[in-house]
Structure formats: structure tokens, C-alpha cells
N, C-alpha and C positions, 0 to 999 in steps of 0.2 A: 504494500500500500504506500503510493507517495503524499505525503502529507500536504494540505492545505500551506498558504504562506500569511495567514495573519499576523498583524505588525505585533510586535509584544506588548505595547499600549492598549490595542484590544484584547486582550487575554482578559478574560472575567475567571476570578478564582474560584468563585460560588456557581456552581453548573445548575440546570433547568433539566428537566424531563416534562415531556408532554406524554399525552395519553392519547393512542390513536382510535378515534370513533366515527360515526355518520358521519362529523364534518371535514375530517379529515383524511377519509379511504379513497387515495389516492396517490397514484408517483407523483403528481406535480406537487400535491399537500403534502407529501414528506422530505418531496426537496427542498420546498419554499420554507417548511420548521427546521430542517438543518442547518439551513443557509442565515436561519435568521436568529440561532443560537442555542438550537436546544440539543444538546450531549446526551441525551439519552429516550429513547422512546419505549413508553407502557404498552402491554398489551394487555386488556381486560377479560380474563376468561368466564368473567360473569357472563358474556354477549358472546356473539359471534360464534362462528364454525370453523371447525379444520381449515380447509379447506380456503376460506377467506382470509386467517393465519399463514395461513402458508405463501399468499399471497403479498400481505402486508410484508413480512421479515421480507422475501423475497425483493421487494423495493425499496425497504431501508439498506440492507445491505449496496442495492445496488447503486443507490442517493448515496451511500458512504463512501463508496470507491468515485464514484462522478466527482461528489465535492472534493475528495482526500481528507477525510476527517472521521476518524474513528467513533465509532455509537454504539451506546451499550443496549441491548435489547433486554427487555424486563416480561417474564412471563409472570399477572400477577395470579394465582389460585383465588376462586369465588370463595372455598372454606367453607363453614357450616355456615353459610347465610341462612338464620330463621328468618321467613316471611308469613305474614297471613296468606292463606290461599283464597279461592274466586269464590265471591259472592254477588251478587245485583248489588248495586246501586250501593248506599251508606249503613252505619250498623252506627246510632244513635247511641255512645254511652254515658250513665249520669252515676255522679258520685255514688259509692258504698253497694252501687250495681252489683252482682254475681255476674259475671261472663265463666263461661265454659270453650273450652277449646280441644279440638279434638283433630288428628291427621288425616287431611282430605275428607274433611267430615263435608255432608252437605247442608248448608245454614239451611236452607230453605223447608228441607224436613225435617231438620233434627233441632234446631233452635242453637247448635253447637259453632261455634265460629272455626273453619277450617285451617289449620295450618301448612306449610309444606315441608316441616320437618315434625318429628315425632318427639312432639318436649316431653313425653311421660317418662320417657327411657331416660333423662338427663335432670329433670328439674326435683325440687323440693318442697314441702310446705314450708311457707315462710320467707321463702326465695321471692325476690321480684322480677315481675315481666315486664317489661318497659314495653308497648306498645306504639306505633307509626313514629318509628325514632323518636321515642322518648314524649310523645305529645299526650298521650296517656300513660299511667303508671299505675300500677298494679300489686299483689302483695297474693301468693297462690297461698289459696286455704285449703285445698287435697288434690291429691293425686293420685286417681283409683280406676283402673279398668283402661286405661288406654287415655280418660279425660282428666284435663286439667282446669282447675276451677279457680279464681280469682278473683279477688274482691278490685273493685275500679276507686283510686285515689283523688279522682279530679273529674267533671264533666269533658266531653270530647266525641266526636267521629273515628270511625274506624274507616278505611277504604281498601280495598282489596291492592293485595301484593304487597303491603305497606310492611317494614321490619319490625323485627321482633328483638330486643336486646334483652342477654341474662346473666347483670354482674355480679350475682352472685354464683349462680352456679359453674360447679367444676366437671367439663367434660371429658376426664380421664383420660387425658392423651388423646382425645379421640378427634381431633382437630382436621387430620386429612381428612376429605372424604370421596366415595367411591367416586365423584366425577372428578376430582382431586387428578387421582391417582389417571385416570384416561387422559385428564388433560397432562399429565406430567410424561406417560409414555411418549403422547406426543413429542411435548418438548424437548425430551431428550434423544430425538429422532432433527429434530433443528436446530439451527443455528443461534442458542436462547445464552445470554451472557448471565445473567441472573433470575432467578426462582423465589419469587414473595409471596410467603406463607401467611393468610387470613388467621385471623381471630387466634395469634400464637398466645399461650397461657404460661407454659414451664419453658427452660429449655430443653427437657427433656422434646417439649414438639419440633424441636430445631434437632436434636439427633436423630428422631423417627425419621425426618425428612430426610437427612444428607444419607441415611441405612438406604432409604429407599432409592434415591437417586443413585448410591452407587452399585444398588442391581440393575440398576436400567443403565449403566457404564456411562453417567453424565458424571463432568466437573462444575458444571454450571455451581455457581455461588447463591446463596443465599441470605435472604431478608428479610428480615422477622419485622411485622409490622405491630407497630405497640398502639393496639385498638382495646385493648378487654383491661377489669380494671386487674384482675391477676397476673396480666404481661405488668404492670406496673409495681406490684406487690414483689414480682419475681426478676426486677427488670437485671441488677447486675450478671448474674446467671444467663440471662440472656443473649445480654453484651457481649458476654463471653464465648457465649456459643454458636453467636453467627457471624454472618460476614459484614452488612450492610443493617442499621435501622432504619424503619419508615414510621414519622409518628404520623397516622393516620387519625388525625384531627376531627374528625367525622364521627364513627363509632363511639369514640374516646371521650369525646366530647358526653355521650350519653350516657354512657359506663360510668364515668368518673366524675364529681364535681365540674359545671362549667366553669368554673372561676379556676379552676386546679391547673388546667389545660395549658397556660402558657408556664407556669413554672414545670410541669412536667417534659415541657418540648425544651426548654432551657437543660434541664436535668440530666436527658436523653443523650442531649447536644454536649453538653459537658462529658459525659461518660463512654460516648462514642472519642470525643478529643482525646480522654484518659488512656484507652484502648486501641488505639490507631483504626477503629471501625466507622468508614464514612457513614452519616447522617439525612435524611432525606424531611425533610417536612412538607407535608403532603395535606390536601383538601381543604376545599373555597378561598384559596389565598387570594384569585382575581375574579370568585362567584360572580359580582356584576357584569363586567365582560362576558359572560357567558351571552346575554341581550344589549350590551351596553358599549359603545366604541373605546367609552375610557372608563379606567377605574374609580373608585371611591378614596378619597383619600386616607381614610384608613388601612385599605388595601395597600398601598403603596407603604405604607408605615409597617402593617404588617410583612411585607419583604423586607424592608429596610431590616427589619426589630432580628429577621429569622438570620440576616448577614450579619447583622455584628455578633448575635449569639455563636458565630463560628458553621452554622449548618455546613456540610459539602454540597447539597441540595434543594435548590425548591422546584413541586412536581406540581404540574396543571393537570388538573382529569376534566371534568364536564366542562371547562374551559376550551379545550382543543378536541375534547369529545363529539361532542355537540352543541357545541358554543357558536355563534354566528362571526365572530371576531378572533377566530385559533392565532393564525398570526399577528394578530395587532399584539394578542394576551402577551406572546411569545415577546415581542417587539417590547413591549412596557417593562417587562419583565426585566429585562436584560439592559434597557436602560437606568432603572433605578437599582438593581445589583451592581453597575459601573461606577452610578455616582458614586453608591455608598462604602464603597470600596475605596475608592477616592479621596476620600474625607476621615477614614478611620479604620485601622486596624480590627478584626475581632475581640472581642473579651473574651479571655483564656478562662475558662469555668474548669475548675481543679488542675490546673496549668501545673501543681507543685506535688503534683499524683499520680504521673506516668507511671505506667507500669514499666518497670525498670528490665531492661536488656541491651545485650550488643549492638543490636540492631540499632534498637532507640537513642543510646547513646552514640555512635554513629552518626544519625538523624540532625540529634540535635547537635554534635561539632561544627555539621555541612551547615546547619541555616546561622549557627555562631558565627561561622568564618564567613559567609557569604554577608550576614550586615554585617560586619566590622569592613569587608575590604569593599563595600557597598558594588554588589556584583549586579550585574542586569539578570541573570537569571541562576536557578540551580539547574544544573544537567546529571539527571542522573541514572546509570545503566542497571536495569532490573530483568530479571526474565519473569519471577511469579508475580513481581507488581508487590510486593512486598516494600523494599525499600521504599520506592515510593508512597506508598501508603503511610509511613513512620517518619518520611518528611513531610508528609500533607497535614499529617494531625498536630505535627507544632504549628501551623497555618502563616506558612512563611509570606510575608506582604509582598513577595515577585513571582514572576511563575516560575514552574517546576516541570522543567521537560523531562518526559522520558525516554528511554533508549530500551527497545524492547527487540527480541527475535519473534516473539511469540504474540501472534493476531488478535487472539483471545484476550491474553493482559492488554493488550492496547485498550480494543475494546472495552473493557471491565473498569479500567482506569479513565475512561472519558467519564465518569461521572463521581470520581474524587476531588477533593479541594486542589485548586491550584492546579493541577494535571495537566500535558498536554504531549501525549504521545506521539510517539515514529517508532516506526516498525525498520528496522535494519537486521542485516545477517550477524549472527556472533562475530564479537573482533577483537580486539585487546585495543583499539583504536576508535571502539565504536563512538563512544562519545566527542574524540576530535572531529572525527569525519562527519558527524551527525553537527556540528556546531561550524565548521567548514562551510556547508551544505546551506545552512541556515545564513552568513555572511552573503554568500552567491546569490542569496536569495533576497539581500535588502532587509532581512530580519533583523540580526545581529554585526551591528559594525565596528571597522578598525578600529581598536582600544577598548572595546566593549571586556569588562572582568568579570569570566565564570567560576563557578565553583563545580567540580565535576565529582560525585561519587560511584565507583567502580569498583570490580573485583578482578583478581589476578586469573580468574577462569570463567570469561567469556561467556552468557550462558548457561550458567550453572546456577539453581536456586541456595541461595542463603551463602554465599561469596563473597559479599559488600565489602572490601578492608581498607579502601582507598580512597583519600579523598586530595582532590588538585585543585588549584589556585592558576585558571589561563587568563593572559591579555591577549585577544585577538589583534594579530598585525596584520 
């Protein structure tokens, strides 16, 4: 892959993912969100078909080689989405009500409200159902023969399809589910860089996964999305155990105190920093765009707020889903990440809590030496994308090129902090010849000071021992 030649002054260190849907499904629509700054693209395995899948990778990939610019592909799992199932019209609820719910039940004869998952097998007496994301709330008083029965907390409508959330109950690992599992044969039959896992609770659901993935002989990486309030109860376990967080601001939001929700994305952010595991904050960041050509001003603060918290990402979904304005969202987006990068460093949230190793120490010498000798960029040679990952999370304020042999780390690292990959053959020279490359290219000029971090065998994971100080002449 030959890389793009954007000047270094556009380099955004805070990367964008879009989510591709109706308004989006097409090769022009995914070259026009490449080109206009988004590093990484969702696929929703709520919707769609194989086969349309197959389709879509099929045109990012090949938007990726057109442009030269590496893209991460995101497969994300629907998960145990509880939903109400199909009834006419509305289902009128009034405080201290009894509702009954029962699996594919039919309201109309049974007076039972239908579901499309089977909560008898999971829930509790005592437990609460949150009903049409959270707009009714609920408290279950038995659970007997297949129904579940619930007293109603507030007046409200019910409407068919609408979710069902339950923070308190524990689904015992039971987090894949059987169309999980089909959509992930898939996956690991394509060309998919990361795998994010719904409604993750332990990390034990983060090993079920990677078991699974690696009978289906996938390296695809994983993303544990912190939506339930027991991902939050469990979260450093978590951290630990996967590759990527997504706080999915949505569910989370219903699960967990609304007020909670920005110190927990802070929290996340922080602890992903501590762990060298990139960061994504995810859902309604640009909602008004969705019908609206410009944001709200809040909107735009809340990007700002999620760039100085350190994020490696912010993800548009119904925004570029089916939003009438995918590109513009894309375009705002990427401009108020510019500025605010601009104007102020991240806030290091447990900056003095690294989890301590060679690597990281390593890491952190490369971004020492690079602001003291005030260098234009770090260069540095990775094959598993590692290194790079341990200078991303000190969240150096210049970019962070990489040198990679391997397509896949390229990819995988287009949507780290700071990041900006080339794909070259193993070398002992790879990084002069990659910063050569970049000179010829008007990128980098005569006098410009790198920092380059390498290892004395080319291509080999966990190598790193070298770190150089170049003046380009």
C-alpha cells in the first residue's frame, strides 16, 4: 500500500469512525468519508445481510488502496439486544400498572406484551426492566411459567420493537448469541480488523470471544463496548482483557445514572491511557446532524470535552447511518478535533499509573527525547502495532508515524491516537527510507528532527531497543 501525502499540519491525532448505513451504501459514500477524514468504518450487524457486507468491506478496502490510507474495519455484534416484539398500534401504561411479558406472546389474545428475547430464563424478582430505553421503568414482581410480571414506575406508551434494558440482571457469560456466532463465522471468513462485542459484563465475555475467534482461525482484535452497568462495576478486568474500549453512551446512558455518564467516559478514557488500550466514544455526539446541516453547540463542546479527555476516538453511527448530512457530520467533526488540538494538549487522567514495562519505558524515553530536541515527528518501526500503541497512550502532541511490514497493523492502527501508518518491506533501514520517502514527498523537510524507535531485527514482534535522534539534510 502507498500511503497518502498529507502535510503533517493536517494530521488530526484524535481519529473519527463512521458507521456505514442507508445513507451511506455506496463506493462514492465511502470514498467521499475517507477522503474527508474518517480512519475507521462500522459495520452494524444489527441490519443488513451477508451479502451487502460483503459488499460494503469490499469498497472500503478498495476506497483504501484509491486514496493510500489505511482503514480499520469494525465488525460490531447486535449481542443480546432485548426488544419488545409486534403488537398494533400503542400499549397505554399508567403508574403501579401490572404488565406481563411473555416470548413472542400474542398481545392481542393473551393481554401479554410480547418480547423477542426470552427474559424468564435471565431475569429476577426484584430486578428492573427498563422499558423503550428507559422511558418507562419497571420493578419485576414474579417470574413463573415462561411470564414475567412487573409493576410500571411512571405513566408512558409502549410501541413495538422499542428496547428493553436489565441493569441489574447477570447473564452468565451468556453475552454471544446464536446470530453472534453466524455473524462472526462470517467475519472471520473477511477482511474484518476489529470485533465489538454488545452488552460485554465480565471479562471473562472478552475470553469466551477471543476462544471463539480463534476456532474460526481469526486474529481480528477486539472491543469491548462499556454499555451495561456491570461492564462498569467490572471495568479494570476489562481493560485488561481486551484490545480496544467503546463507551457506548446510549445503553449506558440507561443502565447507569444519566449524570454518571460523562465521569465514566472520563474514567474509561483515563484507564484505557493507563493500559496503552485505545479508546472510542461513541453515540449522539453530532445527533442533530442527523436532520440538521450544523451542529448544536453543545455538540461541538461535547467533541471538544471527549479531545482533551485524551479519547483515540470519536464514532458517528445514525449520523452517517442515516443521517441526511454523513459528510458534513464527518467535515464538523474533524474540524473542531483540529482546532482543539490546537489550542491544548490532552489531560493525562492517571498519567502517574502506567503500567510499568520495557516497552512502556521505551515509549516514554522516545516522546522525552522527541520534546526536548523539539522533533516534527516520532517514527516508529512496529510489526504487531504494539510499540506504537505505548507511544500513542503517552498522547504525544506530534504525530506518530509508523513503519509496519504487516497490512493488518496498518490497518488496526489507523484508528489509535496520533497514528499514521506505511506499510514497507522489513529493513534495518526501514525507518530512514520511510522518512526519505516522506522529504521527496514535501512532507518532511531539510532540517526537519526525528526521533526514530527500532529494533535490531527487522520485523520481529517485541524487538523495540533502539531509539535515534535524525536531522534530515
Amino acid at each position: 500500500m502507498t500511503n497518502s501525502v498529507t502535510p503533517l499540519e493536517n494530521y488530526k491525532r484524535t481519529k473519527i469512525i463512521a458507521t456505514v448505513g442507508p445513507a451511506t451504501n455506496s463506493y462514492e459514500s465511502i470514498v467521499e468519508l475517507i477522503r474527508t477524514g474518517v480512519n475507521g468504518l462500522r459495520l452494524n450487524f444489527s441490519h443488513g445481510t451477508p451479502e451487502e457486507r460483503t459488499k460494503q468491506i469490499a469498497w472500503i478496502r478498495k476506497a483504501s488502496k484509491e486514496l493510500a490510507k489505511p482503514v480499520s474495519i469494525i465488525q460490531d455484534l447486535q449481542g443480546p439486544k432485548i426488544r419488545l416484539g409486534d403488537f398494533e398500534g400503542i400499549i397505554n401504561v399508567r403508574r403501579n400498572q401490572e404488565l406481563s411479558f411473555e416470548y413472542n406472546a400474542k398481545f392481542e389474545e393473551s393481554g401479554k406484551i410480547p418480547t423477542l428475547y426470552d427474559l424468564s430464563q435471565k431475569v429476577k424478582r426484584g430486578e428492573r426492566l427498563l422499558l423503550y430505553d428507559g422511558r418507562i421503568r419497571t420493578q419485576i414482581t414474579s417470574v413463573k411459567d415462561g411470564v414475567v410480571r412487573a409493576r410500571a414506575e411512571n405513566d408512558g406508551v409502549l410501541v413495538r420493537r422499542k428496547g428493553i434494558n436489565v441493569p441489574d440482571t447477570d447473564f452468565g457469560g451468556d453475552v454471544i448469541t446464536a446470530k453472534d456466532r453466524q455473524d462472526l463465522i462470517y467475519g472471520s471468513s473477511q477482511d474484518i480488523d476489529y470485533v465489538a462485542l454488545s452488552f460485554v459484563q465480565t471479562a471473562q465475555d472478552i475470553d469466551r470471544l477471543r476462544r471463539l475467534l480463534k476456532t474460526m482461525g481469526s486474529n481480528t482484535r477486539v472491543i469491548a463496548k462499556i454499555e451495561t452497568r456491570s461492564a462498569v462495576d467490572n471495568i479494570e478486568a476489562i481493560v485488561e482483557a481486551s484490545d480496544v474500549l467503546m463507551i457506548a453512551r446510549g445503553d449506558l446512558a440507561t443502565e447507569a445514572p444519566l449524570e454518571s455518564v460523562p465521569i465514566i467516559q472520563r474514567h474509561v478514557i483515563g484507564l484505557g491511557i493507563q493500559y496503552a488500550k485505545p479508546t472510542i466514544v461513541a453515540t449522539q455526539i453530532l445527533a442533530s446532524m442527523v436532520d440538521a446541516s450544523e451542529p448544536t453547540r453543545a455538540e461541538v463542546s461535547d467533541i471538544a470535552s471527549a479531545v482533551l479527555s485524551g479519547a483515540d476516538c470519536l464514532m458517528l453511527s445514525d449520523e452517517t447511518a442515516i443521517g441526511r448530512y454523513p459528510i458534513e457530520a464527518v467535515a464538523v467533526m474533524k474540524r473542531v478535533i483540529l482546532y482543539t488540538e490546537g489550542q491544548s494538549a490532552p489531560k493525562m487522567v492517571f498519567a502517574d499509573r502506567f503500567v510499568h514495562s520495557r516497552q512502556s519505558a521505551i515509549s516514554q524515553a522516545v516522546v522525552d527525547l522527541a520534546n526536548s530536541v523539539r522533533a516534527k515527528a516520532i517514527v516508529a518501526e512496529t510489526k504487531s502495532g504494539a510499540t506504537a500503541l505505548h507511544i500513542a497512550a503517552l498522547r504525544p502532541a506530534l504525530p506518530l508515524i509508523a513503519v509496519t511490514n504487516d497490512t493488518r497493523t496498518a490497518q488496526q492502527l489507523a484508528i489509535v491516537y496520533a497514528a499514521k501508518s506505511y506499510v514497507r518491506p522489513p529493513h534495518k533501514l526501514a525507518a530512514s527510507r520511510l522518512t526519505d520517502w516522506l522529504k521527496e514527498h514535501k512532507i518532511l523537510s531539510k532540517g526537519d528532527v526525528l526521533v526514530t524507535a527500532s529494533g535490531r531485527h527487522p520485523g520481529v514482534v517485541g524487538t523495540t531497543d533502539t531509539i535515534k535522534v535524525r536531522m534530515l539534510e
